[in-house]
N, C-alpha and C positions, 0 to 999 in steps of 0.2 A: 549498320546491323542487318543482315541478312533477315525476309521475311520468316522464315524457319524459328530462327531464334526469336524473334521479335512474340511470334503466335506461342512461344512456351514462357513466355514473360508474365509474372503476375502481376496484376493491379491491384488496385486495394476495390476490395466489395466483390472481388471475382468468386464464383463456384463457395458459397457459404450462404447461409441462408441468415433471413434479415426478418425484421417484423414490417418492413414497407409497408407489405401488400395489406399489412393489418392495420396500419395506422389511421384511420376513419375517424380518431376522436370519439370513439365511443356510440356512433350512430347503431352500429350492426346489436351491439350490446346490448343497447337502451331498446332496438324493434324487437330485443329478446327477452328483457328485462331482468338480466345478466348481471350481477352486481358482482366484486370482487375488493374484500377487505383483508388487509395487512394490518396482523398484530403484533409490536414488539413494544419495547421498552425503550428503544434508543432513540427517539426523536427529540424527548425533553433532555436527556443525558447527557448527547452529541458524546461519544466516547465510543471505541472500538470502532470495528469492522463492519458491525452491524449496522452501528449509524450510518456508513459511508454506503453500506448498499441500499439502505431505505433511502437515501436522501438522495444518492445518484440516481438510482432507479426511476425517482421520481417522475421526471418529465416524460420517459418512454414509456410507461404507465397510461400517464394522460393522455400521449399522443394516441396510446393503443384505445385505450376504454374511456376518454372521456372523464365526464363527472359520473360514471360508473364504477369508478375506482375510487376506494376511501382508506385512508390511512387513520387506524385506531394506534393512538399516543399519548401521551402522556405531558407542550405551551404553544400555541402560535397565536395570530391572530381570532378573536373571534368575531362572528360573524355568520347569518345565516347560510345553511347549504343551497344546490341547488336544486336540489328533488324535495317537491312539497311533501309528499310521502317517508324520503328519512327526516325532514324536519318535524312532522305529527309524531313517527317512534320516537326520536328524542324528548319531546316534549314529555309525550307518555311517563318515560323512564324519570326524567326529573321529577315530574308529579309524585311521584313514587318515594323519591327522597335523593336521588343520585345524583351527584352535581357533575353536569358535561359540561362540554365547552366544543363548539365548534365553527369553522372555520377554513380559513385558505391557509396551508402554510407555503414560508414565505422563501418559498426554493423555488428553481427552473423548475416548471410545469405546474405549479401554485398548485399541486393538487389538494381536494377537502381534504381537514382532516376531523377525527374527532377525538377530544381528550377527557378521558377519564378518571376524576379526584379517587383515587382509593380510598384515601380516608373516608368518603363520605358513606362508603359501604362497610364501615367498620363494625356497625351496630349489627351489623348480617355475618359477620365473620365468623360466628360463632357456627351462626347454621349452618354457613358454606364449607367449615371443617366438617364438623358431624355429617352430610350429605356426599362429602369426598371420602369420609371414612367407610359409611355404613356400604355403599359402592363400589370401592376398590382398594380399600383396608390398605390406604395410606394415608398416614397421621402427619402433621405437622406441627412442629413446636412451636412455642407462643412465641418465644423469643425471634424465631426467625423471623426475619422483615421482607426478607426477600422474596421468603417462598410463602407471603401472604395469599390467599385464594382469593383472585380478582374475579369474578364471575359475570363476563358482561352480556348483558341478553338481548344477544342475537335474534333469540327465537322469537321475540317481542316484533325482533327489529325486521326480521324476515317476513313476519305475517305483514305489517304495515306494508312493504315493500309487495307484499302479492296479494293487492287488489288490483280485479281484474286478470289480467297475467300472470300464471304464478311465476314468482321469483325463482331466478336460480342464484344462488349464494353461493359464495365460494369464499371460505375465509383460511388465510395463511398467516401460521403461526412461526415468527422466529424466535429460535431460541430455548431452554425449559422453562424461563421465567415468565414465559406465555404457556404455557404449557395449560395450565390448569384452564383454562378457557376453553382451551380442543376435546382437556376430558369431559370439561362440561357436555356440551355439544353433544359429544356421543351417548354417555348417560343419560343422557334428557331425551333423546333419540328426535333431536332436533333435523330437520331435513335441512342440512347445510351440508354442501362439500367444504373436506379439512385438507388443507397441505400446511407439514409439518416441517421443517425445515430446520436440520442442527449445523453451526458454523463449526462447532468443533461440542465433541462430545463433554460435559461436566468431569465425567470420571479420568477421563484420558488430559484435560490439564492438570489434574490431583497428580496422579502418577510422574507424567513427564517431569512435573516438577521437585519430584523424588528423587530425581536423577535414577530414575530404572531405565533397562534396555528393554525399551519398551515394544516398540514393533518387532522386534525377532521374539514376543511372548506375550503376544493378542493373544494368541491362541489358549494360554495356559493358565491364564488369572480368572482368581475365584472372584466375580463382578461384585456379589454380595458381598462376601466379606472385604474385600477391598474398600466399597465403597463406607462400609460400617467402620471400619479402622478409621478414614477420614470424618466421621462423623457427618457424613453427606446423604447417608443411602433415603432419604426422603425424596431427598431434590433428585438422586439416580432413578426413583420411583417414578417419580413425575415425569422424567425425562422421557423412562423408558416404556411408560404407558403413553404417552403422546404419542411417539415412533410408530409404536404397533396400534393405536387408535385410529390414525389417519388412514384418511384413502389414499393418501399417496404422500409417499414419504421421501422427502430429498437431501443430502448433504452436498454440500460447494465444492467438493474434490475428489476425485478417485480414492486418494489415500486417506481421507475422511468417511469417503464412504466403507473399507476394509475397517479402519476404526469403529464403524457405526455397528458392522454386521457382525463383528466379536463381542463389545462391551453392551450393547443395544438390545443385540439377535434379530436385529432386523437387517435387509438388506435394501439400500435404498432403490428407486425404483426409476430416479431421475438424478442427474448430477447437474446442479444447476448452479456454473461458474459467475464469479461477483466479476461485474464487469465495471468501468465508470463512464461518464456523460463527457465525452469526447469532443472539445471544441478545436475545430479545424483553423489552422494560418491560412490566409488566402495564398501567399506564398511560402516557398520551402524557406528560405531562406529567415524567417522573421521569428522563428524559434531559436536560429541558430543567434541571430542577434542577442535575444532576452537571454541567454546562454553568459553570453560576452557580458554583458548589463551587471548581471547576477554574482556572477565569478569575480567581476571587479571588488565590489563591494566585501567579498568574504576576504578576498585578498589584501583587502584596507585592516581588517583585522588581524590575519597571518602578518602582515608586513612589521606589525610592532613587536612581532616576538621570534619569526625565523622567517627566512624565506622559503617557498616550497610554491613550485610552479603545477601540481598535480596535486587534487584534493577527491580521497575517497572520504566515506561519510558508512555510517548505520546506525539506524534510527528504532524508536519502538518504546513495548511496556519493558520496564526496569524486570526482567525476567531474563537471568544471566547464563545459564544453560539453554532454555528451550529459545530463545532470540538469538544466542548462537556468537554471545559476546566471547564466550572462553576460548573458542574456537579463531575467533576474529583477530582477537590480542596475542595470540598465540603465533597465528600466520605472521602477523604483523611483525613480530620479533625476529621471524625466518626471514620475511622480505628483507629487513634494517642489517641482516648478516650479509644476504643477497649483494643489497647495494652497495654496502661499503666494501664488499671482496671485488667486485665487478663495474659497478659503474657509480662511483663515487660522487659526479658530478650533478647525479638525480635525486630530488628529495620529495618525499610524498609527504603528504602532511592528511592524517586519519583522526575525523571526526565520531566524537561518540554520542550519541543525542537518546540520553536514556533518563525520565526525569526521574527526579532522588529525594531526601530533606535536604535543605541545604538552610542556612540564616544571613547570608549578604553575598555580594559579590567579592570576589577576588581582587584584592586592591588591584595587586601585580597586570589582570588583567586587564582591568580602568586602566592602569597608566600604560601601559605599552600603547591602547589608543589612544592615549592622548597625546602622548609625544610624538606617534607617527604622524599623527593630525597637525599637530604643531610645527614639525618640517615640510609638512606638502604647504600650508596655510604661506612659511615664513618663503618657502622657494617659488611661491606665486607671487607674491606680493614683488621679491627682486626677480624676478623674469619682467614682470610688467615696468619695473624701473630700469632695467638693461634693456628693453625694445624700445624707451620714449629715449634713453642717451645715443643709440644705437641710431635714433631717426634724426636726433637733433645735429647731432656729428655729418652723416652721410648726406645730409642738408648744406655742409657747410661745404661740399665738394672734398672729401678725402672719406678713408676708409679708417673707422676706430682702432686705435691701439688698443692691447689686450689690455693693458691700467687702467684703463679709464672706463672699461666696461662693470668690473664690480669693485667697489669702492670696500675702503676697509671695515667701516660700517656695520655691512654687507657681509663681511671673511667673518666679524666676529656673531653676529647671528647664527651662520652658518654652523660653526663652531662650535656653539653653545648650545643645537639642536642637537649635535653626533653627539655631545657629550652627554648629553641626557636621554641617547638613546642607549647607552653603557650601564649594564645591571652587574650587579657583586654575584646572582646567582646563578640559576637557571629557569628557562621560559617555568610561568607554571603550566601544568598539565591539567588542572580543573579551572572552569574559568568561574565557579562559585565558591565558597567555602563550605563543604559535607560536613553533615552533622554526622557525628561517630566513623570519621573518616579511617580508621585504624581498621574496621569490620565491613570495607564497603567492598563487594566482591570484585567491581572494576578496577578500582585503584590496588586491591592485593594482587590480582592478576597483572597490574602494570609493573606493579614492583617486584613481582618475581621475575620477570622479563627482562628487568634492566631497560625501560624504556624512560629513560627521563628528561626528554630532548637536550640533552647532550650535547656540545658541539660537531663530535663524529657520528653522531646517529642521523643515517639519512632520511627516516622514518622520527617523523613528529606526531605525540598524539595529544588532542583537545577535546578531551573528555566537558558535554556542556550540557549539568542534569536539570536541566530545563526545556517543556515544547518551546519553540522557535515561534519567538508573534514579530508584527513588524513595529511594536515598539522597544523591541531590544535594545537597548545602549552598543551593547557591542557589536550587534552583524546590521541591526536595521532592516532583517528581511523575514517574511513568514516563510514554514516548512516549502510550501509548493516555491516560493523563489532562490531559496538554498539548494533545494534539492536541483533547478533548473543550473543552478553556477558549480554546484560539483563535477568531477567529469564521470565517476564511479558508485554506485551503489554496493553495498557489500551486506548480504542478509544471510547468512550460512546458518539459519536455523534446526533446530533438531525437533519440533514442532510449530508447526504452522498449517493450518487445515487449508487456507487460503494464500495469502502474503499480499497486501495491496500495496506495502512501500514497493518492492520492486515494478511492480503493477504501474503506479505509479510513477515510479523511475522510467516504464517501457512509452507511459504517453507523452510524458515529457521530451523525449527523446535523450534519456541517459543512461548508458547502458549500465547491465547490474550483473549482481553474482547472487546465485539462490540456489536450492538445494533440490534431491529429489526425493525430499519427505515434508516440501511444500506444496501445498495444491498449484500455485502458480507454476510452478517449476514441471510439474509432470505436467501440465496442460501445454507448453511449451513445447516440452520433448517428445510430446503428442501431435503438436499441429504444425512442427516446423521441422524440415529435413533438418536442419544442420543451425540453431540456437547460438553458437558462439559466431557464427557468420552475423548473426546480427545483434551481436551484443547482450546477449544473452547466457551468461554465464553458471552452469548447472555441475555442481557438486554435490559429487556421490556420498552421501552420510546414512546410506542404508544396506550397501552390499559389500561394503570395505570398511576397514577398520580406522580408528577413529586417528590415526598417526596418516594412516593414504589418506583423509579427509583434508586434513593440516598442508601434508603435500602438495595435493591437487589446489586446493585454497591457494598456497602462498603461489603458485606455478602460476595462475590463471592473475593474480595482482601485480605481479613478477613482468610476466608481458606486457600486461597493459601500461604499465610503468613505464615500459622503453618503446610506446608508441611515439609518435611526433606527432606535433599540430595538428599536421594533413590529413593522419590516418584517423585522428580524434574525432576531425569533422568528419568523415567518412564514413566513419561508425556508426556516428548521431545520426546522419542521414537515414539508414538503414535501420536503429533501433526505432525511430520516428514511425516508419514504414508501417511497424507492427502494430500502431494504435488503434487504426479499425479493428483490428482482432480483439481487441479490449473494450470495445463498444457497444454499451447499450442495447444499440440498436441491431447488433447481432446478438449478443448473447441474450438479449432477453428475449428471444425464442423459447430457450428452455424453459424457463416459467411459465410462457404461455402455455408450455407442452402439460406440466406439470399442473395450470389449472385447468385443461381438458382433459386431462386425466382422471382427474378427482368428480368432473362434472359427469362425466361417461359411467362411472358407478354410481354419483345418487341418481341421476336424471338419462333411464336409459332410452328415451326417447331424445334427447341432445343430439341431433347430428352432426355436426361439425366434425371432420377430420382433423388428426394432431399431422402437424407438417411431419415426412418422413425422413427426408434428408439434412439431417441435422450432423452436425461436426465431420461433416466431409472436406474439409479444408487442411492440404500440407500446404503451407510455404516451402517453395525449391530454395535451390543456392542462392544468393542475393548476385546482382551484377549490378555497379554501379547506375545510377541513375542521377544526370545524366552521365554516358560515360565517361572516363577519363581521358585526357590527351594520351596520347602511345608514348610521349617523351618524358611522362610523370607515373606511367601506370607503377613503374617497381615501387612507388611510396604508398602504393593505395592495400588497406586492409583486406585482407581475402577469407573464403569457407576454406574449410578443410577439405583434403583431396577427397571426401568419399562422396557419395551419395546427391550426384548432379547430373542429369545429362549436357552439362555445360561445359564436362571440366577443360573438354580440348579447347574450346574459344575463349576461356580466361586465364591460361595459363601464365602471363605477363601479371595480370593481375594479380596473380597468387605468390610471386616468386618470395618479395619482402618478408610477407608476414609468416610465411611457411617457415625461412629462411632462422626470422627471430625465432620462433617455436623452436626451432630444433638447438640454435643457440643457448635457449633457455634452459630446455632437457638437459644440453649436457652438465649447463650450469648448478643445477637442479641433481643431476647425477654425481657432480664432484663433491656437492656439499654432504649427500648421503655418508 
């Protein structure tokens, strides 16, 4: 490789800024007496999006601020902190009547946390309505549980915390079910910086999941009345007094933030991407192993009901529109016409992992493992008895006759496994039994489809409405090790503020399909020249109509489909690539940004500067790494012609996969 090329070659950690230089543990914080608390509700919950950013976050947190950083939640360990100072306010506060709890929780970076019984402030709930009402004439109903007024006092907490030094406070609220705590704050004219942070707007799941055309009529919806039709507009109250209460207000995406500045009327101020805690292979190659590992396993499962050497998958909450299943099923059905007109010999087998009610497992699908179990078991057992006839013979000086190798025994075992591998019907397609299966919107969308693994359907689906643990009977492996053995992610949602399955999919190194009315997907199409060069696959479900959606979907599953081995691992390699970009320890800049932002309006003597150069980072075209032999390159996956200064030096590299695209189109063109 010529030095020229070599010097426009990206690494990982190049020209993108990082928290390194911040990472001190907390020293610079503590000689400032800089505290910084995180409030949400998903720590005791472990559910959503939210948990996964509070609980990944956590170590780059500590790394940055030390035991200066405290997580307000809701079970961990208890146990004293370690600032004598918030162990006297806590004390305080229970003296008072509130029952805490606090402690290490028990994630990377052990950071404190502190948990808050709500019940124990229930005798005050009365007063904390009437003081919310008389303030900002929002009522809330008795019955709601949700949007109970937790009111935790900081301000108690902030004075302990500034003796001697005043404290600088900075508390971040996720979510609007924390909400009421930021109003507090401001009402109380408590000297705390607030950063408020929405994952996805209240009002904008109501709607999406209305099935309205929702983004082409941000602009047009009466926010009040909308929200009062769903019987919500308390909790939009809360929401939308946090928003414009804070000093600084952030949502996790672009298209979250457009969301925010129509139903809101705020605009945020910081877009601060959910990244996760990124653990590095020492080698390349030991990802692609756990890959092989993974896939075997799922395949012990596929084995007893079809074979299908290519497994896509999507995952998520049972939310059939905005998760982007109708859309999924749909493609699916195009591809299974796809394969069977053109290449018959391919079968994909499409995982659906949406939990449901369900009351047992699927006999059909217990037995198909069992029987496939029961011929691996019976053909190990005669393998090890043809290797000891096979030594005892070639010991005697001659070469075994084919009779003497398996004995009849032996034939009728055999025999009696194929024969009870034979079913009267077809594979089933749910691997539990659904409760009110006649009205379950997956299974209606599979049966208008005609998708009922079939003998000629070269598309299989295993619908499994259950999370994935690694006490399964049937796969034996948890989400993160299914999703490592799939080769495809497929997430074509029509809401999603974030998306961390594909997120997910990108650290693991499996490439995925997402849209560009996910936040992941525009962050992508933002920081990378060319996204399908590295497995990254982004359909359009905003500027085209909902039939081009379907198109582009099945076209981009279509490909991948008629990739081979080689270009599989290839891929991997390259989707791998992108995991620093997903890390911690660059994205959680933003938030640092976002808590010196907050700190520079209460405390305008704060001098610390917010880093400037933040999301300066494109990924160019990928070029293999390392590269490929010049006698194998026409097998190697490639970007698209546009947008490289590379394109004259990979031209070899490119020829294949240009070659299949254009194959596909026309395939694609004749089905039109």
């Amino acid at each position: 490789m010529s030095h020229e090329r070599a010097s426009r070659r990206f690494y990982r950690g190049e020209s993108y800024s990082n928290l390194m230089t911040c990472m001190d543990h907390g020293m610079q914080a503590e000689e400032e007496n800089r505290w910084s608390f995180e409030v949400s509700w998903e720590a005791a919950n472990k559910v959503g999006g939210i948990y996964t950013v509070v609980r990944s976050k956590a170590y780059v947190s500590t790394e940055e601020l030390g035991d200066q950083s405290i997580v307000l939640e809701l079970k961990s360990r208890e146990g004293p902190l370690a600032s004598e100072a918030l162990n006297r306010a806590l004390e305080s506060q229970r003296q008072k009547g509130f029952k805490l709890h606090a402690g290490r929780w028990l994630v990377d970076g052990n950071p404190q946390i502190i948990l808050m019984d709500i019940g124990s402030a229930a005798w005050k709930l009365d007063e904390y309505k009437n003081e919310l009402w008389n303030k900002t004439n929002i009522g809330v109903p008795h019955l709601d549980i949700e949007a109970r007024c937790h009111y935790f006092r900081l301000k108690n907490i902030a004075e302990e915390l500034g003796e001697g030094t005043p404290a600088r406070v900075v508390a971040h609220f996720h979510e609007w079910q924390a909400s009421i705590g930021l109003i507090a704050l401001r009402t109380r004219h408590v000297k705390v910086a607030t950063v408020f942070t929405t994952h996805a707007t209240l009002l904008g799941r109501y709607l999406c999941a209305g099935s309205i055309d929702f983004y082409n009529n941000l602009d047009k919806f009466s926010v009040d009345e909308e929200a009062g039709k769903r019987q919500i507009y308390h909790r939009y109250c809360m929401e939308r007094a946090a928003a414009h209460l804070s000093h600084t207000f952030t949502t996790v995406s672009d298209i979250t933030g457009l969301e925010a500045e129509h139903l809101l009327k705020r605009k945020p101020e910081i877009i601060t991407p959910n990244g996760l805690n990124v653990k590095k292979f020492s080698a390349l190659h030991e990802f692609q192993n756990l890959h092989a590992v993974c896939k075997e396993k799922i395949h012990e499962f596929v084995r007893g009901h079809f074979y299908g050497p290519c497994t896509f998958f999507t995952a998520g909450r049972y939310e059939f529109g905005n998760k982007g299943a109708d859309v999924f099923i749909e493609a699916l059905a195009r591809l299974n016409h796809y394969l069977n007109t053109a290449h018959p010999e391919l079968t994909v087998v499409a995982f659906l992992i949406f939990p449901a009610k369900t009351n047992n497992f699927n006999v059909e699908s217990l037995r198909g493992h069992a029987v496939t179990k029961s011929l691996k078991d019976t053909i190990n057992d005669i393998e090890t008895k043809i290797g000891k006839r096979m030594y005892e013979i070639c010991l005697s000086g001659r070469l075994p006759e084919t009779a003497e190798l398996l004995e009849k025994e032996e034939l009728v075992r055999l025999k009696r496994c194929i024969f009870s591998l034979q079913r009267d019907g077809l594979p089933p397609i749910t691997t539990h039994n659904i409760v009110d299966d006649w009205r379950d919107s997956i299974l209606n969308s599979i049966r208008r489809c005609n998708l009922f693994n079939t003998t000629h359907d070269r598309v299989k689906i295993v619908f499994h409405p259950e999370f994935l643990t690694s006490t399964n009977p049937l796969f034996g492996l948890d989400y993160e090790e299914f999703v490592r053995g799939c080769h495809l992610g497929v997430f074509p949602s029509y809401y999603e503020p974030w998306g961390y399955t594909p997120a997910e999919c990108t650290v693991m190194g499996i490439p995925s399909i997402t849209t560009n009315l996910s936040g992941f997907g525009c962050f992508m199409q933002e920081h990378i020249a060319d996204p399908m060069s590295y497995g990254i696959y982004i359909v359009d479900r905003r500027f085209v109509s909902l039939e081009d959606s379907i198109r582009q979907l099945t076209q981009y599953m279509y490909e991948f489909a008629r990739l081979n081995r080689r270009q599989r691992i290839i891929q991997r390699n390259r989707t791998e690539r992108l995991s620093d970009m997903l890390d911690w320890r660059n994205l959680g800049i933003y938030y640092r940004q976002a808590r010196i932002k907050a700190l520079h309006k209460v405390f305008p003597d704060y001098k610390e500067e917010m880093e400037s150069a933040i999301g300066t980072l494109r990924y160019p075209r990928p070029l293999s790494e390392p590269p490929s032999p010049s006698s194998s390159r026409v097998t190697t996956p490639a970007a698209s012609v546009h947008g490289s200064d590379d394109e004259s030096d990979s031209v070899d590299e490119e020829g294949e996969l240009e070659e299949l695209r254009g194959n596909g189109q026309q395939c694609v063109n004749v089905f039109r």
